[in-house]
C-alpha positions in Angstrom: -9.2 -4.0 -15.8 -7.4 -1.2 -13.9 -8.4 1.0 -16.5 -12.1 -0.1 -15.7 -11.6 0.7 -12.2 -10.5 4.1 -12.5 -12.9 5.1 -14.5 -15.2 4.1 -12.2 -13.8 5.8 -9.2 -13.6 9.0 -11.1 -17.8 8.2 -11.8 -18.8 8.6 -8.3 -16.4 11.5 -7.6 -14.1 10.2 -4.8 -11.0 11.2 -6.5 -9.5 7.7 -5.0 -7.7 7.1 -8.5 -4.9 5.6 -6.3 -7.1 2.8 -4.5 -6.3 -0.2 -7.5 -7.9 -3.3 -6.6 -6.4 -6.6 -8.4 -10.7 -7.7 -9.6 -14.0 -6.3 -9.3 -16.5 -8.1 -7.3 -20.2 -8.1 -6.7 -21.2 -6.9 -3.2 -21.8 -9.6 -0.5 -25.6 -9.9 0.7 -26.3 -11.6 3.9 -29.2 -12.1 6.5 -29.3 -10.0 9.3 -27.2 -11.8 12.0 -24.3 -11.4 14.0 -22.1 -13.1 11.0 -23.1 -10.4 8.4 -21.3 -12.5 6.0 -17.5 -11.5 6.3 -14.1 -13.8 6.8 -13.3 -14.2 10.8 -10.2 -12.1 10.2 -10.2 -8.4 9.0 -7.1 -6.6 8.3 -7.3 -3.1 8.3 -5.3 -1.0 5.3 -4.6 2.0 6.6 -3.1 5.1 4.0 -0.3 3.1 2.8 0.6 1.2 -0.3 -0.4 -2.5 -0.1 -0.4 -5.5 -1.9 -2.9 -8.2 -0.6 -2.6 -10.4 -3.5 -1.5 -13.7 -1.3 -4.8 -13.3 1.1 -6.8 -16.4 1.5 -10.4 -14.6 0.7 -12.5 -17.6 2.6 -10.2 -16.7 6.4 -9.3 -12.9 5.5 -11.0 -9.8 4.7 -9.6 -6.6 4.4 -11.2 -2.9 5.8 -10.2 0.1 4.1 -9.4 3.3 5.1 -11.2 5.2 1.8 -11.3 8.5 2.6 -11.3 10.8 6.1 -13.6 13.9 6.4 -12.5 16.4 8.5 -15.3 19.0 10.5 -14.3 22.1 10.4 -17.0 24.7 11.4 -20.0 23.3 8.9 -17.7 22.2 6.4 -16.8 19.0 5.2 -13.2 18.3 4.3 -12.7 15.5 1.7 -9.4 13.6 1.9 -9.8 11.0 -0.4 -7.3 7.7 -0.1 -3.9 8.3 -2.1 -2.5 5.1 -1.7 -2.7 2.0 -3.9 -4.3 -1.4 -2.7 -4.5 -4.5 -4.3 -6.3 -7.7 -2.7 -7.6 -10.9 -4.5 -10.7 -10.6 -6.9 -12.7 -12.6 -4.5 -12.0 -10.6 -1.7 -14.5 -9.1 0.4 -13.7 -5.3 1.4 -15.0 -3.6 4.5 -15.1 0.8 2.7 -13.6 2.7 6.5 -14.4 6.1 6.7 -12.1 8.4 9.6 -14.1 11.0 11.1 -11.9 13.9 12.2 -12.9 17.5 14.5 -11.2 20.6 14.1 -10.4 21.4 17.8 -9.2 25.3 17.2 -11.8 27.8 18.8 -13.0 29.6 15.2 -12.7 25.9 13.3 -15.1 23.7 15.7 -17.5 22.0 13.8 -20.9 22.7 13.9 -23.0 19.8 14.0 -26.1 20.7 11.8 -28.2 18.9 9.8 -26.9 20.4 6.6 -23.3 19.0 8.1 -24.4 15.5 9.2 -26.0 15.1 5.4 -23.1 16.0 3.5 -21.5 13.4 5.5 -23.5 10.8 5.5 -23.6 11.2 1.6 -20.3 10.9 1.4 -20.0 7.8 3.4 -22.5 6.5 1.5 -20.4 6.5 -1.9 -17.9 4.6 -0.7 -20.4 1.3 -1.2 -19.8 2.1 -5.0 -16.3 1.1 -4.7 -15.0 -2.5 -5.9 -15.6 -5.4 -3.4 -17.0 -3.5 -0.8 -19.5 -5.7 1.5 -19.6 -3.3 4.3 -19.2 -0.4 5.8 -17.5 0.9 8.7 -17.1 4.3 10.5 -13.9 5.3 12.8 -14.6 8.5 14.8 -13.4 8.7 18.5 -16.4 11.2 19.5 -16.2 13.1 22.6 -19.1 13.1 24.8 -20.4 16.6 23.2 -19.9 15.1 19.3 -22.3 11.7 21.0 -25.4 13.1 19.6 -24.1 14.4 15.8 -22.6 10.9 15.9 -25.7 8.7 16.5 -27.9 11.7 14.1 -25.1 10.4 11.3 -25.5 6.6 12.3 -29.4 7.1 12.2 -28.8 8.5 8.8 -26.7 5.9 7.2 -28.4 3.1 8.6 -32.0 4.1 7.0 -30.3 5.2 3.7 -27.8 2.2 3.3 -29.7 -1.2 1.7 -31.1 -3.4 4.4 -28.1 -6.4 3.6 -25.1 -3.6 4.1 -23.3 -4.4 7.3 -22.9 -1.1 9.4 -19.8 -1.2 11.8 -17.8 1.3 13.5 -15.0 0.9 15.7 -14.9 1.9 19.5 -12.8 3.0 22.1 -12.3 0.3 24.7 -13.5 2.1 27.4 -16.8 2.5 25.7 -17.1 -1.0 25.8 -16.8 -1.4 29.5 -18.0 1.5 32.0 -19.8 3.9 29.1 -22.3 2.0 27.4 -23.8 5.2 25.3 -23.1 3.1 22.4 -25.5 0.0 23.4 -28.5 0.8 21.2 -27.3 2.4 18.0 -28.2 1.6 14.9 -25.0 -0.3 13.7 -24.2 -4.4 13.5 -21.2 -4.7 15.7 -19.0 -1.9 17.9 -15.2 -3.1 17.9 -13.4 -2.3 20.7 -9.4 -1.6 20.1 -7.9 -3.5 22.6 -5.3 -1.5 21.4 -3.5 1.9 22.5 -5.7 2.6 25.0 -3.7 5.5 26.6 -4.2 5.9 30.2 -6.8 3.0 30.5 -4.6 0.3 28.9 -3.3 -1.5 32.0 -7.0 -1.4 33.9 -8.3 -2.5 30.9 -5.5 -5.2 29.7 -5.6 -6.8 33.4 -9.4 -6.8 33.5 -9.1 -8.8 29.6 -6.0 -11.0 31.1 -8.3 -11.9 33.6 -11.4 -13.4 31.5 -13.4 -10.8 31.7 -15.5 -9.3 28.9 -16.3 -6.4 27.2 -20.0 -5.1 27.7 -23.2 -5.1 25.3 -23.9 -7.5 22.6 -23.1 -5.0 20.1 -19.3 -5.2 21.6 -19.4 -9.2 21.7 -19.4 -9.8 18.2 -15.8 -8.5 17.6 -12.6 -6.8 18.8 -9.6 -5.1 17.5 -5.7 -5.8 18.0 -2.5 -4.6 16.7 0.0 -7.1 15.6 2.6 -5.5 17.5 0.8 -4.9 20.8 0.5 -8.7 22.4 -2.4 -9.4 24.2 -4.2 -11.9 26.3 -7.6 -12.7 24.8 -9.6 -15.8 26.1 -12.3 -14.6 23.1 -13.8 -17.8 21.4 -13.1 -18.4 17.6 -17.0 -17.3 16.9 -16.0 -14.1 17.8 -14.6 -11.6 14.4 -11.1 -9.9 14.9 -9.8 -7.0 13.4 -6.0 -6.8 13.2 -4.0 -3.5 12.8 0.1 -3.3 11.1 2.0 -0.5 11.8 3.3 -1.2 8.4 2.3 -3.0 5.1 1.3 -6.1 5.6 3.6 -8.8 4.1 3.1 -13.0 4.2 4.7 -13.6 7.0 2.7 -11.1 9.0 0.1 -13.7 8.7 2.1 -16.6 10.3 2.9 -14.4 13.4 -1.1 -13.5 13.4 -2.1 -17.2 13.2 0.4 -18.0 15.5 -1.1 -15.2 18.0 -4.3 -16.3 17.3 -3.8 -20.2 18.1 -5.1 -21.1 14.7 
């Protein structure tokens, strides 16, 4: 089977020979509604070995990082994932891509058409991967990389099939005072509640307090860290997203359930 697996990886040309899931499933299909038919609980996999054999498929899910691309003037760099990852056969996998810019004065990126394709494409094979049920795009876009970023959003969203769930994550602060992201093209924004640099303690009071983040497309979900404790009044309808500064092990879980009430 793992044989199987790398071969296929090797097929579509994203060199993620490391990334060695346990079983191959069939990719999820779902109606287009707020649910788009994932576990309530995702746990992100950053680049790190893991082994998420002991997940309970029907509660968790697991998103994970396949590849960055970094812009660098209108190049594409390809970092494919290098660690291994194993999660249950059943298991329904959410393919992350990390958008990075090249901030040096020669290296910025440039933002053309050609550029935006090339990445777009290469978001687009990580659907060809094992498991994967959606697919989710991390890329904390400064206001002058807004418009290549809902260009590449547009894209995807007309070039993925119609049942693929489209996600990315966003800074909390988009999700309150900056509502640029309201109408894209994507099924849910999830806001980090999370190292939030400078805004944290505005922002952590104003979640303490009841409030809510902004926008339907921020309602259906939110992001924590397991160790960064947080107030969170959020109903049990809403999905969360849960990053580990390390690999996650069992009883990572207990002190997640336990944090969650559940």
């Amino acid at each position: 089977m793992i044989t199987t697996i790398m071969r296929s990886f090797g097929a579509i040309g994203l060199g993620l020979l490391a990334l060695l899931f346990a079983a191959c499933g069939s990719r999820g299909t779902r109606n287009r509604t707020n649910e788009m038919n994932l576990p309530p609980v995702i746990l992100w996999a950053w680049e790190r070995p893991e082994d998420l054999r002991f997940l309970n498929s029907g509660r968790y899910g697991v998103a994970v990082l396949a590849q960055t691309l970094v812009l660098n003037g209108n190049d594409v760099i390809h970092k494919p994932r290098r660690q291994p990852l194993l999660v249950p056969p059943d298991a329904k996998v959410v393919a992350v891509t990390r958008i990075e810019s090249q901030r040096s004065k020669d290296q910025r990126p440039a933002f053309s058409v050609e550029q935006t394709t090339r990445v777009s494409e290469f978001i687009r094979k990580t659907l060809q991967l094992p498991n994967v049920s959606a697919i989710q795009v991390d890329f904390d876009a400064t206001s002058s990389e807004r418009r290549f970023y809902r260009d590449l959003l547009t894209d995807l969203r007309s070039k993925l099939p119609d049942e693929t769930p489209l996600s990315i994550t966003a800074l909390a602060s988009f999700c309150i005072g900056d509502r640029w992201i309201k109408d894209l093209p994507i099924d849910e924004a999830i806001p980090m509640a999370f190292r939030m640099g400078t805004d944290s303690v505005k922002i952590k009071a104003m979640l303490a307090d009841g409030s809510d983040f902004r926008g339907e497309l921020c309602q259906r979900s939110y992001g924590i860290s397991l160790d960064e404790p947080l107030n969170l009044t959020f109903g049990t309808d809403r999905r969360v997203y849960v990053f580990n500064s390390r690999s996650w092990k069992e009883t990572d879980l207990k002190a997640l359930e336990e944090r969650l009430g559940q």
